[in-house]
KEKE-3310 file (N, C-alpha, C; in steps of 0.2 Angstrom, whole numbers, plus 5000, padded with zeros to 4 digits):
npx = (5108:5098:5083:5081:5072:5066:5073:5072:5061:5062:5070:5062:5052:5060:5065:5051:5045:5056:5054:5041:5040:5052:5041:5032:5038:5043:5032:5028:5036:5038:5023:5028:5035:5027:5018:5030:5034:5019:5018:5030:5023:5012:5014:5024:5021:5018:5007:4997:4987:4979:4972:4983:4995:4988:4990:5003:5007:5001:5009:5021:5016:5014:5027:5033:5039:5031:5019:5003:4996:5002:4999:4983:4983:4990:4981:4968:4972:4973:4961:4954:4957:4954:4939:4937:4941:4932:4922:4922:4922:4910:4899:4906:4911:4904:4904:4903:4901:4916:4924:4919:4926:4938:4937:4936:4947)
npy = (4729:4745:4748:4758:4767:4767:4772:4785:4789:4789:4800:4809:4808:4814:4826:4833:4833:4839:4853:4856:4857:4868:4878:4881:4886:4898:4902:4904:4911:4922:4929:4928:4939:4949:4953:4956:4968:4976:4976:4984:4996:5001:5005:5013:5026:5040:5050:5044:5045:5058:5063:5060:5068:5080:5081:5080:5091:5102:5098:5104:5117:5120:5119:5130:5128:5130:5145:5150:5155:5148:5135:5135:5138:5127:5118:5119:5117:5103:5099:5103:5095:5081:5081:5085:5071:5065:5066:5062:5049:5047:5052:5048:5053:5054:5046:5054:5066:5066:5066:5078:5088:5085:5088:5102:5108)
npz = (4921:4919:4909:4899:4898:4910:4918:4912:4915:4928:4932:4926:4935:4948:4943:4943:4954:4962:4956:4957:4971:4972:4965:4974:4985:4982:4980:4995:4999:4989:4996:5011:5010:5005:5016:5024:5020:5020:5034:5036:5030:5035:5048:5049:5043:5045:5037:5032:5043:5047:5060:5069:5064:5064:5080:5083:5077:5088:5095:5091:5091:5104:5109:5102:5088:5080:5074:5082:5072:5061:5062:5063:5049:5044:5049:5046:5033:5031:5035:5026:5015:5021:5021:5006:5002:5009:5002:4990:4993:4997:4987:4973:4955:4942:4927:4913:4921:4923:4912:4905:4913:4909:4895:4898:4902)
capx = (5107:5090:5083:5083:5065:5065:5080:5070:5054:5063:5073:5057:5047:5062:5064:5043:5047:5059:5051:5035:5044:5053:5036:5028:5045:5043:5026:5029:5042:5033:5018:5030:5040:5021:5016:5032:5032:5015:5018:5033:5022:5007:5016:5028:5019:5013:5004:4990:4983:4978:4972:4991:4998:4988:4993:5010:5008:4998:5014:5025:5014:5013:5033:5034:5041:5026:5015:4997:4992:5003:4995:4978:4982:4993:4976:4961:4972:4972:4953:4950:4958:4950:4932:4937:4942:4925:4914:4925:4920:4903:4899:4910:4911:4901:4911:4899:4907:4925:4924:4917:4929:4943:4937:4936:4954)
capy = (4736:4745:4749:4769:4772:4767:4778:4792:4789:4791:4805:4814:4811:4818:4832:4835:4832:4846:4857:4856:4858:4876:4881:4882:4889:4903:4907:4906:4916:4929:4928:4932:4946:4953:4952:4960:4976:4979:4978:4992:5001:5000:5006:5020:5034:5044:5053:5041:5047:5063:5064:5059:5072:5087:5081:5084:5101:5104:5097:5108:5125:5122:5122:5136:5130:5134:5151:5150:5156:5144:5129:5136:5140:5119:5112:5121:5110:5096:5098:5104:5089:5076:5083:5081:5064:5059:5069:5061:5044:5049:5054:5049:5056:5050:5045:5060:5072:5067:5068:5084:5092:5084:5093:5110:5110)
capz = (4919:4918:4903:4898:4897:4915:4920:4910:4920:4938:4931:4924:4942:4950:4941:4943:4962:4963:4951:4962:4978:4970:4965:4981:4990:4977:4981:5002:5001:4989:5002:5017:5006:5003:5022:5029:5017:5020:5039:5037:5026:5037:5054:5050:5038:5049:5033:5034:5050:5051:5068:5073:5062:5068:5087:5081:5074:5091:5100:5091:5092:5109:5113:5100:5084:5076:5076:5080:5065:5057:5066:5061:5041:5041:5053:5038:5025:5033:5038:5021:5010:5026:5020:5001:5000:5011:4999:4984:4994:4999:4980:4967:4949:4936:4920:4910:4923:4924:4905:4903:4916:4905:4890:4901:4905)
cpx = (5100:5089:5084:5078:5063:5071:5078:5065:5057:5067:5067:5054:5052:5062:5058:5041:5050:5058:5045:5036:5046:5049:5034:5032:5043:5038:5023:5033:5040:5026:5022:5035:5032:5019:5022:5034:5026:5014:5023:5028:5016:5009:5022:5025:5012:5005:4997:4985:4984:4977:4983:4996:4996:4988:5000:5013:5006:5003:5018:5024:5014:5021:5037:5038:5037:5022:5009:4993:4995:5000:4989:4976:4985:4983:4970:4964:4970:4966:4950:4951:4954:4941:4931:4937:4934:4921:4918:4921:4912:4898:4903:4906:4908:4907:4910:4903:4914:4926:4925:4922:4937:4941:4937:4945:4959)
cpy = (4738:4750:4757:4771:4771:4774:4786:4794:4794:4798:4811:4816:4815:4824:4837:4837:4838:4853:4860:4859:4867:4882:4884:4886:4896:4906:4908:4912:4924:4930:4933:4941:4952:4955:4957:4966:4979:4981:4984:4997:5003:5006:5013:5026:5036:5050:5052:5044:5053:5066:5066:5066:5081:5090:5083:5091:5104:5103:5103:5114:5125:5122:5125:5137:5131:5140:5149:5151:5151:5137:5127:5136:5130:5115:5113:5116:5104:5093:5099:5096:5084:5077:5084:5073:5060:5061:5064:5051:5045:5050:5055:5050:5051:5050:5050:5065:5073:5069:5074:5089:5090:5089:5102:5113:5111)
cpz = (4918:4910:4904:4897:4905:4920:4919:4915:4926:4937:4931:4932:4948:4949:4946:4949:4965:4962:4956:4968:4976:4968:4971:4985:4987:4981:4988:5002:4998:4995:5008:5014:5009:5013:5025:5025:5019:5028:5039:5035:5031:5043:5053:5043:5041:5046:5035:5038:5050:5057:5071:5071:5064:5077:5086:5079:5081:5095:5098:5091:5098:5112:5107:5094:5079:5078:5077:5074:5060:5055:5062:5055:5039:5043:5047:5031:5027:5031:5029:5013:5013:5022:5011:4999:5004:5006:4992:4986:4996:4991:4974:4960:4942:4929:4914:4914:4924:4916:4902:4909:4912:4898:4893:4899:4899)
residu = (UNK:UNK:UNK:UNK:UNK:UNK:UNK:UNK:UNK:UNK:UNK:UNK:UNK:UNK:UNK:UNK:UNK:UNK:UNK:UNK:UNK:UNK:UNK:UNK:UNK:UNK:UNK:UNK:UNK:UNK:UNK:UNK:UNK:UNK:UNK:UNK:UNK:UNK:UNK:UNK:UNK:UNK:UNK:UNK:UNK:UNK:UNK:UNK:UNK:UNK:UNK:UNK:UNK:UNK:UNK:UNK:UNK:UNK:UNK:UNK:UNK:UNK:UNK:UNK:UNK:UNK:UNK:UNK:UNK:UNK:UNK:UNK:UNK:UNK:UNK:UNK:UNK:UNK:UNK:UNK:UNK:UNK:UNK:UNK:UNK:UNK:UNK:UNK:UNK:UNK:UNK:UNK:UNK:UNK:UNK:UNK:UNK:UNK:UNK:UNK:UNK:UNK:UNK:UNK:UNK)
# end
């Protein structure tokens, strides 16, 4: 018969073993979770891409579900957010002027 402090050992480094093992499964499996979201999310929103998006409004004014003029009033948003977001990256906002536009409002 084997003693019980022995029986507890191999129990324990079992356990520790298993435990170890469940760990690591855990944080592969989050890894491949994170990896194949970010490929869905990467490849279908066409939002992202501007360019793409006002080739598509160009497809649709040219076989007539849009008007010219609508093409050209959707294609100035576009262009005009596209040239925010670079001035916003080009010169971001000091913390004295985001502050003070908070107290305006």
């Amino acid at each position: 018969m084997k003693a019980p402090a022995a029986e507890m050992e191999k129990f324990i480094h079992t356990i520790t073993f298993y435990g170890i093992g469940l760990v690591i499964a855990l944080i592969v499996m989050a890894f491949v979770v994170h990896r194949i979201r970010n490929w869905y999310r990467g490849s279908d929103d066409p939002a992202d891409n501007q360019d793409e998006i006002i080739r598509q409004l160009k497809e649709s004014a040219s076989q007539g579900e849009l008007t010219d003029e609508e093409f050209r009033s959707i294609k100035s948003r576009i262009s005009s957010q596209r040239q925010d977001s670079l001035r916003n990256v080009a010169s971001p906002k000091s913390e004295a002027s985001i502050r003070d536009e908070k107290k305006t409002r």
